[in-house]
C-alpha positions as CSV (number, residue, x, y, z in Angstrom):
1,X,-1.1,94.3,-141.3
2,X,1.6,91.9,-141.9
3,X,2.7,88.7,-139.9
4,X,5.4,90.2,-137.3
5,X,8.2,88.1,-136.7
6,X,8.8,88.0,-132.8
7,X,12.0,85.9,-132.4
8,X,14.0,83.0,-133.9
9,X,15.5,79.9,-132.0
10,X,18.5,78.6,-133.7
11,X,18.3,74.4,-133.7
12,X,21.4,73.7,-135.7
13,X,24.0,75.6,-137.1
14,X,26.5,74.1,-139.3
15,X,26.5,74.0,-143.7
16,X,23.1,75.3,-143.0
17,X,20.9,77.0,-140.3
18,X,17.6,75.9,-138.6
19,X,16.0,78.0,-137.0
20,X,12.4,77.9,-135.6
21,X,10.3,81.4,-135.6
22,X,7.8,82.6,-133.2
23,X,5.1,84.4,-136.0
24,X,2.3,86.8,-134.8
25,X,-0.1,86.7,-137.3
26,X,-2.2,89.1,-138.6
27,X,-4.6,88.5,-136.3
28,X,-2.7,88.1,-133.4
29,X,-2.5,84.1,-133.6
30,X,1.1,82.9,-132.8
31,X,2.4,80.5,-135.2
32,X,6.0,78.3,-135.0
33,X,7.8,77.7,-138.1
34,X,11.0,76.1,-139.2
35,X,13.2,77.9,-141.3
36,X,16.0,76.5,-142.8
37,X,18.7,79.4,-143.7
38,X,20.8,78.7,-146.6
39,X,21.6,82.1,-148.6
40,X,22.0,82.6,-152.1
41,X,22.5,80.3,-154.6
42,X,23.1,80.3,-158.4
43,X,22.8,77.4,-161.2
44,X,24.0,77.5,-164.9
45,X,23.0,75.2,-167.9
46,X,26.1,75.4,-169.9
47,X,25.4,74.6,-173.6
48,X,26.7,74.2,-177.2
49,X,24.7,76.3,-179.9
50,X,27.3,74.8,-182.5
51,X,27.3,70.8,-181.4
52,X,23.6,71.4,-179.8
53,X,24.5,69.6,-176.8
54,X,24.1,71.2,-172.9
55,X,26.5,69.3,-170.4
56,X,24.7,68.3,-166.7
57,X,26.0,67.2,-163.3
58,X,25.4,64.1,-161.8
59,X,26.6,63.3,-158.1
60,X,24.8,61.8,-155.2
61,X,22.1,63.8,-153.1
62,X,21.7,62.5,-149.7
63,X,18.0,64.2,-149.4
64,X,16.9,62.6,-152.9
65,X,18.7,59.2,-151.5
66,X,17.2,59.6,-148.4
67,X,13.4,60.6,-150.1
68,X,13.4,58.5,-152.9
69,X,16.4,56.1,-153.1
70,X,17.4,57.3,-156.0
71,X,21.8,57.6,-155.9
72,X,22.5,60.4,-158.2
73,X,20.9,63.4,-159.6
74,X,21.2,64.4,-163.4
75,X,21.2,68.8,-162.9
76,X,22.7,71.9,-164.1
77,X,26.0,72.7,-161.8
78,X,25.2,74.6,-159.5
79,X,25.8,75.8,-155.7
80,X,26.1,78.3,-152.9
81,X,26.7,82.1,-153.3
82,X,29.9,82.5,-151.0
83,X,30.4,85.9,-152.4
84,X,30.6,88.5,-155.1
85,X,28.6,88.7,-158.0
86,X,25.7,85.7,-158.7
87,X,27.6,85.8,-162.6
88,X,31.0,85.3,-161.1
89,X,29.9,82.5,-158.8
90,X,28.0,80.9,-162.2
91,X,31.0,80.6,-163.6
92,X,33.3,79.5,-160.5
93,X,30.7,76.6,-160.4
94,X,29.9,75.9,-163.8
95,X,34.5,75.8,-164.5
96,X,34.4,73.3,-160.9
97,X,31.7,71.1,-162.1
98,X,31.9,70.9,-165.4
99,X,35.2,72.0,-166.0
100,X,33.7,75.1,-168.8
101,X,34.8,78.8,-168.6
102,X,32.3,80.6,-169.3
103,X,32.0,84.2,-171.0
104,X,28.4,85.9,-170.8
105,X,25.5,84.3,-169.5
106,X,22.3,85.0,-170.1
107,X,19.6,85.8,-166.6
108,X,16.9,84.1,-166.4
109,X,15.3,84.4,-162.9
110,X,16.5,84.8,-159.4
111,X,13.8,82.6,-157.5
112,X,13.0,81.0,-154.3
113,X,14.4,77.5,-154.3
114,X,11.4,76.3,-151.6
115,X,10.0,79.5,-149.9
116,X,7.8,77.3,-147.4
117,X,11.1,75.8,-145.8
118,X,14.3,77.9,-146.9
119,X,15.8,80.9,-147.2
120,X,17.7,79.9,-150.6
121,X,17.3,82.5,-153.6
122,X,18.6,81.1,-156.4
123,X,20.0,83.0,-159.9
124,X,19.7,81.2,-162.6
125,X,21.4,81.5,-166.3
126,X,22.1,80.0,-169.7
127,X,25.8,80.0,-170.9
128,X,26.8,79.4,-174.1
129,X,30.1,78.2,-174.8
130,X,32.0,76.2,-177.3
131,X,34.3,72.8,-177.3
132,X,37.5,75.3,-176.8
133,X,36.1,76.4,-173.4
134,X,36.2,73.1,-172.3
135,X,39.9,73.6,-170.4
136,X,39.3,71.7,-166.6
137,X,38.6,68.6,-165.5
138,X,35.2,69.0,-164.0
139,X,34.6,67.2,-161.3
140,X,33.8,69.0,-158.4
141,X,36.1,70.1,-155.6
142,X,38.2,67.3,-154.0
143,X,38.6,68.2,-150.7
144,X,34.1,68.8,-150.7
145,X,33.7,65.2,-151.5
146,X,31.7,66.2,-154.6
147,X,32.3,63.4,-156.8
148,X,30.7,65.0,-160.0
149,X,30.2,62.4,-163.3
150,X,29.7,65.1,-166.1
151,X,27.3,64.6,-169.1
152,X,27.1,66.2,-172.4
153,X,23.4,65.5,-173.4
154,X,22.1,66.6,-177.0
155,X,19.3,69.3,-176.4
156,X,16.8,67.2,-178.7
157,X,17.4,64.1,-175.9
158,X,17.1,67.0,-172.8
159,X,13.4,68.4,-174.7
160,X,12.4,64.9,-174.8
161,X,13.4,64.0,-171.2
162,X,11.3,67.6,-170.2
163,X,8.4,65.9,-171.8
164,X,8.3,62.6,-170.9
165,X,8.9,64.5,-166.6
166,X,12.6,63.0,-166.3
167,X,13.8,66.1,-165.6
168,X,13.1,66.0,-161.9
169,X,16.1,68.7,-160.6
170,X,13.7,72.1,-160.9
171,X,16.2,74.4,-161.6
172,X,17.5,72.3,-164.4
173,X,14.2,71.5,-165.7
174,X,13.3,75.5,-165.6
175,X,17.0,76.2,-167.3
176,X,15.9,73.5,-170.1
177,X,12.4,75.1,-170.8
178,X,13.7,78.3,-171.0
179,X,16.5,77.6,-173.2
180,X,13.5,75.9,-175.2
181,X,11.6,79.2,-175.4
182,X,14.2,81.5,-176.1
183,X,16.2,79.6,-178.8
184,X,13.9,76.8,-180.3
185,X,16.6,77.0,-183.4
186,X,18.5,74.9,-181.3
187,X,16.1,71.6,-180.6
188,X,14.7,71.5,-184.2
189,X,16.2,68.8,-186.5
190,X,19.1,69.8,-188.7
């Protein structure tokens, strides 16, 4: 028998949702427990085969601020599934925050950003692309307040940030390893 779900208490509803859940457990104990409902979500590390170089976001986090005190995050661009297809929102993200258009990407996973607190499902993808699809600004969106700093960061520096644990964003860090596994060609010296 599964846990049964019995009702839901919304506590705030604005970019996000909390809600609290009454749980009957399998057997029978009631249980509360937050949920914080976010939706999908999809992230991209955009990267270079030719100059061997992936280009990351950095922009503040309030949470990580909050946590740790640190005042930006270096990550892959990323951000919230509005609508349509996960590729199609890749790109719309990866063009906003970096700036890139994007042809094909390459799935990796669609997994649970934190499945003990949130909702969030996150697709994730590899893009290649090349300088000429470099054709916006970057940046983020004015009017959210994003104030994105974008990096281009040789893959060789990005493998040796994995292993020495600088790579703190997850997503990015999963994006990086997988990139690692699939095309190796691309961190080995020339």
């Amino acid at each position: 028998m599964a846990p049964i779900i019995r009702g839901t208490r919304t506590v705030h509803d604005g970019w996000s949702r909390f809600l609290v859940a009454e749980v009957a457990m399998p057997d029978g104990t009631p249980i509360k427990r937050e949920i914080e409902d976010h939706g999908r979500a999809v992230g991209v590390l955009p990267y270079d085969p030719e100059r061997r170089i992936a280009v990351l976001i950095s922009q503040f986090r309030a949470p990580a601020f909050y946590a740790d005190g640190l005042p930006e995050l270096l990550e892959a661009p990323a951000g919230l599934l509005d609508e349509g297809e996960p590729e199609d929102g890749a790109r719309r993200e990866v063009f906003e925050e970096a700036g890139i258009v994007l042809g094909p990407l390459e799935w990796v996973v669609r997994g649970w950003s934190m499945p003990g607190i949130s909702t969030e499902q996150m697709d994730l993808f590899l893009g290649a692309f090349s300088a000429a699809d470099r054709s916006g600004p970057g940046g983020g969106v004015a009017d959210e307040h994003e104030a994105i700093t974008v990096h281009e960061v040789p893959l060789a520096e990005l493998a040796a940030m994995s292993d020495r644990g600088e790579l703190s964003d997850m997503k990015t860090l999963v994006l990086v390893q997988t990139l690692r596994l699939r095309r190796p060609d691309l961190f080995a010296a020339r």
